[in-house]
C-alpha positions in Angstrom: -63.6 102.2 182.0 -60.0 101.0 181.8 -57.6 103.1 180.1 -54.7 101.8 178.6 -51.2 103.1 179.7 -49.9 105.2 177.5 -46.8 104.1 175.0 -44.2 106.0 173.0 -42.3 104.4 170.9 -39.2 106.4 170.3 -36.1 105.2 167.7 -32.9 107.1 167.7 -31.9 107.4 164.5 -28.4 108.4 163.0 -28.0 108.3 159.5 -30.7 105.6 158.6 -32.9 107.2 156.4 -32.9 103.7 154.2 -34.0 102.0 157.5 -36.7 104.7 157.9 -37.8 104.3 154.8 -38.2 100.5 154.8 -39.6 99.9 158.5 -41.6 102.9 159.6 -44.8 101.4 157.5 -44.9 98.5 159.6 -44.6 100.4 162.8 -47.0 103.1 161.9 -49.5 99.8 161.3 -49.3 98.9 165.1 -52.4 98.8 166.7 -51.8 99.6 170.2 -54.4 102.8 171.4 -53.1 106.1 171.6 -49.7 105.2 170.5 -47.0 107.9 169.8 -44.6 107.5 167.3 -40.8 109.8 167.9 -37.9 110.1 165.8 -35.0 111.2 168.3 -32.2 111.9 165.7 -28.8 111.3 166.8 -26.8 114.6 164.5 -27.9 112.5 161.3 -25.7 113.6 158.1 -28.0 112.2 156.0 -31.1 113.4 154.3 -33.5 111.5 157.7 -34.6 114.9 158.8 -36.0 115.8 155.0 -37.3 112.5 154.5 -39.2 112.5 157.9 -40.5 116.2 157.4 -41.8 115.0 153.3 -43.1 112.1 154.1 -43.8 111.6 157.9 -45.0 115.5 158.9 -47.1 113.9 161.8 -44.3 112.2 163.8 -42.6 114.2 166.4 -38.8 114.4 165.9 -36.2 115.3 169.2 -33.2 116.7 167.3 -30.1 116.7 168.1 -26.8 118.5 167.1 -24.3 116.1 167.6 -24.4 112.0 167.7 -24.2 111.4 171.5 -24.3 107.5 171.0 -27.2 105.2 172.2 -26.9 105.9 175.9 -26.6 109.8 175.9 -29.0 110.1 173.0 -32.0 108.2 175.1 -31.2 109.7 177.9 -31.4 113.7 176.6 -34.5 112.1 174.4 -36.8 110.8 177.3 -36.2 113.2 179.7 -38.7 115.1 177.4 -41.5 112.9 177.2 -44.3 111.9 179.5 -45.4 108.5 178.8 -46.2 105.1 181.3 -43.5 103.2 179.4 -41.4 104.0 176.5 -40.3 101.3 173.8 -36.4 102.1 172.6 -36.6 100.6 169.4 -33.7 100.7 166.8 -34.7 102.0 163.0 -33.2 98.5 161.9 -36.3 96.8 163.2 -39.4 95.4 161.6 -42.3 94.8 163.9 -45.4 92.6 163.8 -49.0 93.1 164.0 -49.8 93.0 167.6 -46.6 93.6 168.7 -46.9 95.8 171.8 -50.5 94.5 173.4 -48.5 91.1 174.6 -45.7 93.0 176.4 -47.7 95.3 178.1 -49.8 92.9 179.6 -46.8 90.9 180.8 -45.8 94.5 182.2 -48.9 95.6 183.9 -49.1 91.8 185.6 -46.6 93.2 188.3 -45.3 96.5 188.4 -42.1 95.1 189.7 -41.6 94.5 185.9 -39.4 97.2 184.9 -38.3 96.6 181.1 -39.1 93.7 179.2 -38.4 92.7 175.4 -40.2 90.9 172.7 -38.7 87.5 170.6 -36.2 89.1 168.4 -35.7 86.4 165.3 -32.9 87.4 162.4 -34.9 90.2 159.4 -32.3 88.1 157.0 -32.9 84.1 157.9 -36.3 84.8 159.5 -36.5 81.4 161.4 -33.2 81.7 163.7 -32.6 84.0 166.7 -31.0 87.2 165.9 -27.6 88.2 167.8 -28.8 91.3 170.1 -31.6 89.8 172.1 -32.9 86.4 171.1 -35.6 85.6 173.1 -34.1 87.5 176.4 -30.5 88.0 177.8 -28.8 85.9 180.0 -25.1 86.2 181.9 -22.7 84.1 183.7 -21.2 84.2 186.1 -17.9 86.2 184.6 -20.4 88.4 182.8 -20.2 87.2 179.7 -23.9 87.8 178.4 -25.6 85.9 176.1 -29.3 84.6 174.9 -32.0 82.4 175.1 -30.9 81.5 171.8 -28.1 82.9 171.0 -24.7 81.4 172.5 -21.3 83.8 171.5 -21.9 83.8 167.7 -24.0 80.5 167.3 -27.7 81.7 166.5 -30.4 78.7 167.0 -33.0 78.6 164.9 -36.6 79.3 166.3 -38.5 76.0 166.5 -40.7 77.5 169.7 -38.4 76.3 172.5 -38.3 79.5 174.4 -41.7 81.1 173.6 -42.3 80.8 177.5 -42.6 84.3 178.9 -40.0 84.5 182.1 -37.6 86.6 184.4 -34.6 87.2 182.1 -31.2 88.9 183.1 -31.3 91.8 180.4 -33.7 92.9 177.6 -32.2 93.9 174.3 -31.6 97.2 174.0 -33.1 96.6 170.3 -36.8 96.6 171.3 -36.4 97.8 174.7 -39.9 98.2 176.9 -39.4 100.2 180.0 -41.4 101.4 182.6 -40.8 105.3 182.5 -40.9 106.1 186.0 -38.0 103.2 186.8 -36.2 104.2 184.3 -35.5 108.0 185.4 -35.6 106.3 188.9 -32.2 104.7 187.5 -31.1 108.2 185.9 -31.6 106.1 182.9 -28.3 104.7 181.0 -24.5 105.3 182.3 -23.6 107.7 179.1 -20.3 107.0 179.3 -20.9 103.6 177.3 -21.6 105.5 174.4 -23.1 102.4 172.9 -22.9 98.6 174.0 -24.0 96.5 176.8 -25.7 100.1 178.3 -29.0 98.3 178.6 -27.1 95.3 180.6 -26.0 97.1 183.0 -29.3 99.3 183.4 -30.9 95.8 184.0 -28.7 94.9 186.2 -28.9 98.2 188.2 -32.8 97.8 188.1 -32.2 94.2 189.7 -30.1 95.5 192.4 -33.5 98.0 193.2 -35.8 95.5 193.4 -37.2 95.2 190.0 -37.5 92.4 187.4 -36.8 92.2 183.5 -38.9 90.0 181.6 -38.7 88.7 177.7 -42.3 88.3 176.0 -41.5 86.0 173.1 -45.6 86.2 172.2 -44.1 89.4 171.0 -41.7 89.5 167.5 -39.8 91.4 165.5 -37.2 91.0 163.2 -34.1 92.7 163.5 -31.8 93.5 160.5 -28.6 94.0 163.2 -25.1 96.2 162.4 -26.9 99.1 161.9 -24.7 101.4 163.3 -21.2 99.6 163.8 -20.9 96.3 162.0 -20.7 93.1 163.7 -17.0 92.1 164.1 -15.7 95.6 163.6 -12.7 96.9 165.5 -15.0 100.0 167.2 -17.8 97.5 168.5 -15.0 95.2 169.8 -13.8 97.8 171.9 -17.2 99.4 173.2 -18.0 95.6 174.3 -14.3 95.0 176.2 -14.5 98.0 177.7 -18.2 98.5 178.8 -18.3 95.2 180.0 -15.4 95.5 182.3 -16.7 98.4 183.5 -19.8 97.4 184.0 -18.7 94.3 186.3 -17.0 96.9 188.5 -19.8 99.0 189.1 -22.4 96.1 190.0 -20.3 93.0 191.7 -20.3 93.1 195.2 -17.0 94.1 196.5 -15.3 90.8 197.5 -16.4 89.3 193.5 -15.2 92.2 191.3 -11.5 91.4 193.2 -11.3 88.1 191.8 -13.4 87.5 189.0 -12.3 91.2 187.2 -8.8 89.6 186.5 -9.8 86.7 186.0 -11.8 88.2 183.0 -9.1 90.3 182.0 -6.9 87.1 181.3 -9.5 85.3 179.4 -9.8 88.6 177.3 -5.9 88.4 176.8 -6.3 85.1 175.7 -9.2 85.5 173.2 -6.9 88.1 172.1 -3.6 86.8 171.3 -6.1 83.5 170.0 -7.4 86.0 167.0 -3.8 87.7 166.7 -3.1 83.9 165.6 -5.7 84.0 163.1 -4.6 87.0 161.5 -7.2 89.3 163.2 -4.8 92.1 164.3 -8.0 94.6 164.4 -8.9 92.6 167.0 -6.4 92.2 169.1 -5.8 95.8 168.9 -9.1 96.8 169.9 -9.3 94.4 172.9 -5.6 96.5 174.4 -6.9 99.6 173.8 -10.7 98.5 176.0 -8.3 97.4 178.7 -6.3 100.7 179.0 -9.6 103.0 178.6 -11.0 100.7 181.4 -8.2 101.4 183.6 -8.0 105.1 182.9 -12.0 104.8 184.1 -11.0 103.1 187.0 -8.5 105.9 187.8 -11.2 108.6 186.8 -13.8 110.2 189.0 -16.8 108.7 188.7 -20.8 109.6 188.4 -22.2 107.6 191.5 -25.7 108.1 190.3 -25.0 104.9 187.7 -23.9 102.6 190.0 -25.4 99.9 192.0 -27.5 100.4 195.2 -28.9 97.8 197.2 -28.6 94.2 198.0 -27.9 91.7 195.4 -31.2 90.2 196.3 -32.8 87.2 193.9 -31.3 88.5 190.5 -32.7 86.3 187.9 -30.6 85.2 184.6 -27.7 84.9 185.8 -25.7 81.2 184.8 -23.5 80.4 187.7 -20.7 78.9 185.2 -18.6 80.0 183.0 -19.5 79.8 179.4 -16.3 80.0 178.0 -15.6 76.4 179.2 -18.8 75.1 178.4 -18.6 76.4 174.7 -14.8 76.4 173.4 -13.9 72.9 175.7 -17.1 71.4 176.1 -18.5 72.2 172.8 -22.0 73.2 173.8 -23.3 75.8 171.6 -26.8 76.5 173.0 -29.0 77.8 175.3 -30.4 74.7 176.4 -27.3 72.5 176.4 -25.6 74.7 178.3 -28.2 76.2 181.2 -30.7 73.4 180.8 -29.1 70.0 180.2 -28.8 68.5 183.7 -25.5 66.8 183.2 
């Protein structure tokens, strides 16, 4: 008899009782064997603790005191559960029936698959790619992420163009499947990102070992977004800025991060002083204050146990351009214009 590996689903919540409320039916409705169902709750001041013990006694909650952001908070969560994968799924997301069977066969295919995510369409226009994950993440060569699907803020609608399951860069930290054992392997997230672009760099730190991350697009969900720090708001902008510098530092080779760091530093300046045209001084604001925490972390001592170990090896996802030309001067907007067109 074949037994299933074993899955726990675990969503760190932090005040989204409303997004309990609305989503946990759905999930509670998947029909994957065995499943377990967590709450890890992130120092909610809300009433999600009251509501969960009400009207969810059965499902397990990992409390704790203070909010330690998405990385921290996953970290201090897992490290108390034994389970073949875990699925990090944020409370602003509706699954689908069958959502988990498809990913973990695409998992168990090779167990050089270390994390993997499902199509991840828009909860409010539910026919276009949503911001966080589209149907798998993607870089270039500056390390600039983006989606199959989702291009800087242009969203394609979902007309079955990337519904092939293949080796992706990252996997949205949204609906994030992960093998368990890799992911301890990796000490799990750098907690110093707090929150933003964590997951990217754990993908990329996976790659560097060896593994693979995979999107499953005969998997969805829909996923409402901004659940925690709006979209466009001055705290996001500066978790992004900052955690992505960072993170180029800890995983280019050594020769790359000497060049292409400044270089990425200028093109934030200018993306800067562009919105401090349009009025955005939030913005701008945020994007100085990312560049001097990044080099105060530069100056800092370091945990080594989050960088980079091994060779750079055959890393898949990775668009070896530059994005910012190919959207702002050459006007492409998508996926496929941009790493599929063969002009």
């Amino acid at each position: 008899m074949n037994l299933q590996p074993s899955v726990a689903v675990v969503i760190l919540n932090w005040n989204g009782r409303a997004f309990l409320e609305q989503f946990l039916p759905a999930l509670l409705r998947s029909t994957y064997p065995g499943l377990r169902v967590l709450v890890a709750d992130n120092g909610s001041t809300d009433d999600s603790l009251n509501f969960l013990a009400n009207h969810y006694p059965g499902i397990a909650v990992l409390p704790s005191p203070h909010n330690e952001g998405y990385a921290k908070g996953y970290n201090l969560a897992l490290q108390k559960l034994d389970s073949d994968y875990y699925v990090l799924l944020n409370s602003d997301v509706e699954v689908t029936p069958g959502w988990i069977e498809p990913v973990i066969r695409v998992m168990e295919s090779d167990p050089k698959i270390a994390a993997c995510q499902p199509k991840i369409l828009s909860w409010q226009h539910r026919d276009q790619f949503e911001y966080a994950g589209g149907a798998g993440g993607w870089i270039d060569s500056f390390g600039y992420p983006f989606c199959r699907g989702r291009v800087f803020d242009v969203c394609e609608a979902d007309h079955g163009q990337y519904d092939e399951a293949q080796p992706v860069f990252w996997a949205s930290g949204a609906a994030f499947f992960v093998r368990a054992g890799v992911f301890h392997e990796m000490h799990g997230f750098d907690e110093f990102f707090f929150a933003h672009q964590e997951e990217i760099d754990l993908c990329w730190r996976m790659q560097r070992a060896g593994y693979t991350i995979f999107a499953c697009p005969q998997s969805i969900v829909y996923h409402v977004g901004g659940g925690s720090l709006p979209q466009g708001s001055s705290g996001k902008v500066y978790l992004n800025f900052r955690n992505n510098l960072i993170m180029l530092a800890k995983n280019y080779g050594s020769f790359e991060k000497w060049w292409k760091i400044p270089f990425r530093i200028l093109l934030d300046i200018i993306s800067a002083f562009w919105k401090l045209a349009g009025g955005k001084t939030g913005y701008f604001t945020s994007v100085f204050l990312a560049h001097m925490a990044f080099f105060r972390w530069l100056l800092s001592p370091k945990d080594k146990k989050y960088f980079s170990h091994g060779k750079e090896g055959n890393i898949r996802g990775i668009y070896r351009g530059n994005i910012v030309w190919q959207y702002y001067v050459r006007n492409k907007k998508t996926f496929s214009e941009i790493v599929l067109s063969k002009e």
